[in-house]
N, C-alpha and C positions, 0 to 999 in steps of 0.2 A: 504494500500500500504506500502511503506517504506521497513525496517528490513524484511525481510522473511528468512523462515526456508529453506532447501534444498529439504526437501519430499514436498515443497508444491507445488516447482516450477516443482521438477521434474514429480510430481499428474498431473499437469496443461499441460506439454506437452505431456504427454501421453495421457491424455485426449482429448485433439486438433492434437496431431499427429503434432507436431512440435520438434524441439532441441531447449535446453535453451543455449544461449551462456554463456561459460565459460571464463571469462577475467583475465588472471594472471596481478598482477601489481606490480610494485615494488618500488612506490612512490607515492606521491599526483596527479600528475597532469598527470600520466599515469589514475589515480579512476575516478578524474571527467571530463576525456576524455572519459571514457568511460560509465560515469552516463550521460555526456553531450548526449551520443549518445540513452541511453536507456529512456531517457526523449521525447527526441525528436521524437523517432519510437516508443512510450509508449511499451516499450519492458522491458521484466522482464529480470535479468541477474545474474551472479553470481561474483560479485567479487573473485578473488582467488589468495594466496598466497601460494608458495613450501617454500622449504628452503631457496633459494638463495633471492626469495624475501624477505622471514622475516629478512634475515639478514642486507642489504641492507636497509629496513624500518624503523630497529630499534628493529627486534623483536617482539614476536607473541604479547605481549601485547600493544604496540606503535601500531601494522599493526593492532591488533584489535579495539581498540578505535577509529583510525582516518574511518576504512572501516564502524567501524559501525556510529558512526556522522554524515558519508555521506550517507548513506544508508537509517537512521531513518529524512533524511529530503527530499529525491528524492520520487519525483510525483508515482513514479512507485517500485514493489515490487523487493529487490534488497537481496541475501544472499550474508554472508562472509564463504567465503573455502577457505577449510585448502587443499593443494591439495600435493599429494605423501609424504603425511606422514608416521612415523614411530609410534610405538603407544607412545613412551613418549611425542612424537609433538601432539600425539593427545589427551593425558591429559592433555598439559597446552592449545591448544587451547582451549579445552570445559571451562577452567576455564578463558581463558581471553573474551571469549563471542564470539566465533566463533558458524554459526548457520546451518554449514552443512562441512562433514567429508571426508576424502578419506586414506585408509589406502593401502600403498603400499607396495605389497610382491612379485610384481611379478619378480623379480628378485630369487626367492628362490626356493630350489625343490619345488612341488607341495604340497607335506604331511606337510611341515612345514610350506608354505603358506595358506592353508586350518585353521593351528592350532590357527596361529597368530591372522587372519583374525576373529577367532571365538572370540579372545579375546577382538581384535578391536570393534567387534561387542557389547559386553557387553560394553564397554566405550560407545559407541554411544546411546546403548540401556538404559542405566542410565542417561543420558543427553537428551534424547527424539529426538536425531537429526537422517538424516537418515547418511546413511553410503553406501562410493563409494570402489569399491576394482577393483584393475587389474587381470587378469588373462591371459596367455600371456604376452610375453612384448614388449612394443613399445619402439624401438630403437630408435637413433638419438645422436644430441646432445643440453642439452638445459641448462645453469645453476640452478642448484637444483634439478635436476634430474639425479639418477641413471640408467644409459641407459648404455646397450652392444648392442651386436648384436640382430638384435628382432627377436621373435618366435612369429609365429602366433597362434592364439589363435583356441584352439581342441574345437570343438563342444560337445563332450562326454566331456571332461574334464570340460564344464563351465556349462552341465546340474549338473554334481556330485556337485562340490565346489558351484552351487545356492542353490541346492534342501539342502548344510546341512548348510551352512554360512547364508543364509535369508539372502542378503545384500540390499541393496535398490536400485545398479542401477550399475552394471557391465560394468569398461572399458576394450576395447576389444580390440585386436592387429590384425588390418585388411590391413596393408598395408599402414600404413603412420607412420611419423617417427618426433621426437621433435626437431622444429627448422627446418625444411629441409617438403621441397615437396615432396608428397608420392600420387600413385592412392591407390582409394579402393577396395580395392575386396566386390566388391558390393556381392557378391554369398554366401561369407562365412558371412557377416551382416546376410544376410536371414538365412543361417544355424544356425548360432548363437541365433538368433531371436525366432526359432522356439525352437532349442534346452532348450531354459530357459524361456519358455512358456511367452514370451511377459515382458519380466523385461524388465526395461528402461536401455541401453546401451550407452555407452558414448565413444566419438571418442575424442583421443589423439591426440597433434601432427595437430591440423587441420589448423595450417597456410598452404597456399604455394593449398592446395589439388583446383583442379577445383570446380567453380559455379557448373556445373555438379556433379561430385561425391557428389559434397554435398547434390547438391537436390536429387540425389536420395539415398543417405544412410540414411537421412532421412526418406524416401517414404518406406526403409528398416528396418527399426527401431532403429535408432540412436536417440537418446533423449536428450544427450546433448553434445556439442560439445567441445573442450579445444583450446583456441588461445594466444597465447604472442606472438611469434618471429616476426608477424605481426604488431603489436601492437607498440612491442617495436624499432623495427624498422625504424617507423612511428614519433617515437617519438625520435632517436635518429636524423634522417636525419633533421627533420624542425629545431633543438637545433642546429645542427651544424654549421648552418651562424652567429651563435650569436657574435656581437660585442657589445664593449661598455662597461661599466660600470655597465651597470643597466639587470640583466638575465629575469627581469619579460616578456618584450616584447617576446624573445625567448622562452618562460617556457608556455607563454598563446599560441601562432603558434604550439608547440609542441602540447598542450592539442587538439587544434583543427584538428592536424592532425590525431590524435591516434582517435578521433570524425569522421573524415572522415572515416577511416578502419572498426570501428567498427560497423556503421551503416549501411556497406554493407554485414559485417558479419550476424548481425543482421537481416536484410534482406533476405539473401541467407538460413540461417535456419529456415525462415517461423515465428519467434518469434517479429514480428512487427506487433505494436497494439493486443498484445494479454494479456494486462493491464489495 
């Protein structure tokens, strides 16, 4: 259990036909909110940090150490992501022991996203981890992420940029949006699904979306899910009554709330007890 790699979580829900949850966090007591939660549902998960997390943390080496100490002691198998990276964020994460990737271009033309992406891959591929890429882009607004308007993600476009990038598990712009409630276009999941011959796909943006669309984008082939604005949320609203002196009481109510969210997450993407 403990530390795990990203290919192994992402092997393990495609093999069961489940999503792994993706939890961005951006502090201590948002982590073991939601280790609190992956313990308790013996659910595997992925810790994950963007930019605005690592800044907030301390930085990829700080966000490394503490996600991995919590990771290398929880009941259950737990990775640390790097998530909408650039490739230099994705050089120092391999080196600060981050144990699964996401390199983001989808903000860029196509041919230059394709080219990056190949290079991204060669970092991943020397470090043995797997490697996440967008194609389309999921809009919204979230901090540490570069979001415009979103374009949905072309069926033809994501067989081309699989069959040359090998990447190990493609997120996909289906209609939901970072920070904000979006439905799925469940239809183009399937499109997408078939187009890239069964690769695990991964849903942005999944706070706010219905129980429904999840379970079925799932049942679609979504493989792993991404949540904060949830999360963080959760965690700002219980922090907000804090009086007094002393922030632990407020700081532990917080943890347990971001425990409450996450375990229903957990839940809804089929990833309980599948550790």
């Amino acid at each position: 259990m403990s530390l795990a790699s990203g290919k192994e979580l992402l092997a393990d829900a495609e093999a069961h036909g489940y999503a792994v949850p993706g939890f961005n966090v951006s502090n201590l007591e948002l982590a073991l909110g939601v280790l609190d939660a992956a313990a308790a549902r013996r659910a595997p998960v992925l810790l994950q940090f963007n930019q605005s997390n690592l800044d907030h943390a301390g930085g990829v080496e700080v966000a490394a150490a503490f996600a991995r100490a919590l990771a290398l002691r929880a009941p259950t198998p737990v990775a640390v992501h790097l998530d909408h990276g650039s490739l230099e964020l994705l050089r120092a994460a391999v080196r600060a022991g981050f144990t699964s990737l996401m390199f983001d271009g989808s903000t860029l033309p196509f041919e230059r996203n394709l080219r990056e992406t190949l290079e991204a891959g060669k970092i991943a591929l020397e470090a043995g981890l797997a490697l996440e890429a967008e194609l389309g882009h999921v809009g919204g607004r979230e901090p540490g992420v570069v979001t415009s308007e979103a374009v949905l993600t072309d069926p033809e476009s994501a067989r081309r940029f699989v069959e040359q990038t090998r990447v190990h598990a493609l997120a996909v712009s289906v209609g939901t949006a970072h920070g904000l409630a979006g439905a799925v276009r469940l239809d183009l999941v399937e499109e997408l699904r078939a187009a890239v011959r069964g690769l695990p796909l991964v849903l942005h943006g999944g706070s706010g979306v219905t129980p429904d669309d999840l379970r079925s984008a799932v049942r679609a082939g979504i493989r792993k899910v991404n949540i904060s604005t949830e999360i963080h949320t959760a965690f700002a609203q219980a922090i907000g009554g804090a009086s007094g002196k002393d922030p632990r009481p407020a700081l532990r109510a917080a943890r347990e709330a971001v425990a409450d969210v996450a375990a229903q997450r957990i839940e809804l993407l089929g990833a309980a007890f599948r550790a």
